[in-house]
C-alpha positions as CSV (number, residue, x, y, z in Angstrom):
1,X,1.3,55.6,-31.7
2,X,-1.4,53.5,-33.3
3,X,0.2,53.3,-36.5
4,X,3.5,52.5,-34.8
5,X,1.8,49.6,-33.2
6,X,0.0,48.2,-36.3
7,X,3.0,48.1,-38.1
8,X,5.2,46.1,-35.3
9,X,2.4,44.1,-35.6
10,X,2.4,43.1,-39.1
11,X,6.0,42.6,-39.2
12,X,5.9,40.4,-36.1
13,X,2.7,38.7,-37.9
14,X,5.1,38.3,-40.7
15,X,8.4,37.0,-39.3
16,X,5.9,34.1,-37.8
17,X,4.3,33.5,-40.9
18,X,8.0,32.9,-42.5
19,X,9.2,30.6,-39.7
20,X,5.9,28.7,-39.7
21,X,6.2,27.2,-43.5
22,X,3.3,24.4,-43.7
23,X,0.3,23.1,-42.8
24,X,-0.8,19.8,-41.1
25,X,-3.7,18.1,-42.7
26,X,-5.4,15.0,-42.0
27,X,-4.3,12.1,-44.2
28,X,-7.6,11.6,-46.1
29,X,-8.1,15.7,-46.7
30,X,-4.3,15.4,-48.1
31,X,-5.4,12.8,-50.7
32,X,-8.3,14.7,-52.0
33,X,-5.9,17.4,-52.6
34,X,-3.3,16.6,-53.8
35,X,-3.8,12.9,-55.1
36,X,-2.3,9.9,-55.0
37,X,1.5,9.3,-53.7
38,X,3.5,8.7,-56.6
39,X,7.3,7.8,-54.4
40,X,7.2,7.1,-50.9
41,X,10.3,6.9,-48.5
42,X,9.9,5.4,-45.1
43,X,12.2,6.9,-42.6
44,X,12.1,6.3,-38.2
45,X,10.6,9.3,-36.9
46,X,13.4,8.9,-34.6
47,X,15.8,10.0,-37.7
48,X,13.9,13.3,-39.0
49,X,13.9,14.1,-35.2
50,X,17.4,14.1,-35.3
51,X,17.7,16.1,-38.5
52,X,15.4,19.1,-36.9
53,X,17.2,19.3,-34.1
54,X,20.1,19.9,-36.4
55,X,18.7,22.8,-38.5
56,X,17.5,26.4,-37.7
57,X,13.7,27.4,-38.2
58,X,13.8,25.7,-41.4
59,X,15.0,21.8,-43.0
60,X,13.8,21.1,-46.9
61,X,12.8,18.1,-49.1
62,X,13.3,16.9,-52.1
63,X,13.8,13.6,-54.0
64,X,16.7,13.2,-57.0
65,X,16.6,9.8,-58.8
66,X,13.9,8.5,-56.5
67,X,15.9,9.2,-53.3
68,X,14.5,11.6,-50.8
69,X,17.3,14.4,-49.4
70,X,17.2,16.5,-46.7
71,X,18.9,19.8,-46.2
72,X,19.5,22.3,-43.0
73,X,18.7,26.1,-43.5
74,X,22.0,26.4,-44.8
75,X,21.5,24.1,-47.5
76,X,23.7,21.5,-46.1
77,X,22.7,18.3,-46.6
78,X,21.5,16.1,-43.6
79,X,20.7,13.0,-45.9
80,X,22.2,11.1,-47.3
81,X,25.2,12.1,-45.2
82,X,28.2,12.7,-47.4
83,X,26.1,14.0,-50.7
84,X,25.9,17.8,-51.7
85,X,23.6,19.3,-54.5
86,X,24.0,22.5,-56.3
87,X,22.7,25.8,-55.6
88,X,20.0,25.7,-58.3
89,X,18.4,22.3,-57.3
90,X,15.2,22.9,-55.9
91,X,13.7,21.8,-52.2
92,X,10.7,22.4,-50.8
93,X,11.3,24.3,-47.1
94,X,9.0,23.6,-43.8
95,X,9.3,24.9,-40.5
96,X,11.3,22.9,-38.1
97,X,7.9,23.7,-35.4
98,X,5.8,22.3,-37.7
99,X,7.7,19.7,-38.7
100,X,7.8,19.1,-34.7
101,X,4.7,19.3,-34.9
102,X,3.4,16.6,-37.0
103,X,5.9,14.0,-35.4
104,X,4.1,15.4,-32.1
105,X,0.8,14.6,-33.4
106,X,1.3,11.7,-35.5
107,X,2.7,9.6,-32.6
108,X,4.2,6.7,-34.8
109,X,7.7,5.5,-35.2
110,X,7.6,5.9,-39.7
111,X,7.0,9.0,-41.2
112,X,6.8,8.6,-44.8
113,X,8.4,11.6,-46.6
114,X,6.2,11.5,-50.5
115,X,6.3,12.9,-53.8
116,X,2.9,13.7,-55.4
117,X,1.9,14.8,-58.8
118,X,2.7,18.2,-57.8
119,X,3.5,18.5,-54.3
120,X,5.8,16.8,-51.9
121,X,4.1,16.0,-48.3
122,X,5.4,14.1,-45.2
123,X,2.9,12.2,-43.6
124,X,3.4,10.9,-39.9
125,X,0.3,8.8,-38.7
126,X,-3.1,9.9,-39.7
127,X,-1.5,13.4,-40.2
128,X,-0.1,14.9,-43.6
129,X,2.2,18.0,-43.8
130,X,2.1,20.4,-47.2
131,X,2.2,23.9,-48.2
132,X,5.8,24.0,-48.5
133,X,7.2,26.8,-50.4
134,X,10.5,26.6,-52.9
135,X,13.9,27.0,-52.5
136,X,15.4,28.2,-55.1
137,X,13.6,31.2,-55.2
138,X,12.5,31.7,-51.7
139,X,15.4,30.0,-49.7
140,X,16.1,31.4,-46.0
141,X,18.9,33.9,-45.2
């Protein structure tokens, strides 16, 4: 029975870790990380709230020819409305909770959606959100 319950646990432990892609830092911790924004696109907070609400435990990032595109867990994209990208074009994939969640906590009407050297973040407020993983390989069923 013990074992049993251990390993419900670590799949449960598992399916949250999945649906809980990111991490919220503070701004300043985010810029001694990863470095200096290289391309930043200003969207109302308003908008990306719309665009979580449309997705499904996960919505990715990216930015083709300095223009920052969003996609549902289907790979669909959300914006800019009436564009597609191929299969093999690669987006980094948060959360939709913790995506929530840094709106929640950053409490301004701009977040800033940012390519660094080698990461892309989302910063709303004195908050920055990273630790995105890739999609293509990883991309949600």
């Amino acid at each position: 029975m013990k074992k049993l319950l251990f390993a419900f646990s670590v799949v449960a432990l598992m399916s949250i870790n999945v649906y809980s892609q990111g991490k919220i830092l503070n701004k300043e911790e985010a810029n001694k990380l990863f470095g200096a924004v290289l391309v930043s696109k200003e969207m109302p907070t308003s908008t990306l709230q719309s665009l979580v609400n449309q997705s499904t435990k996960v919505i990715m990032f990216n930015f083709i020819n300095n223009d920052s595109y969003i996609l549902d867990n289907n790979r669909k994209v959300l914006l800019p409305v009436g564009f597609s990208v191929s299969n093999s074009e690669v987006f980094h994939v948060f959360s939709t909770s913790i995506v929530q969640e840094l709106l929640d906590n950053g409490n301004t009407p701009v977040t800033y959606i940012e390519q660094r050297k080698e990461v892309l973040t989302i910063t709303n407020g004195d908050f920055t959100l990273e630790y995105s993983w890739i999609c293509p390989p990883y991309c949600p069923d």
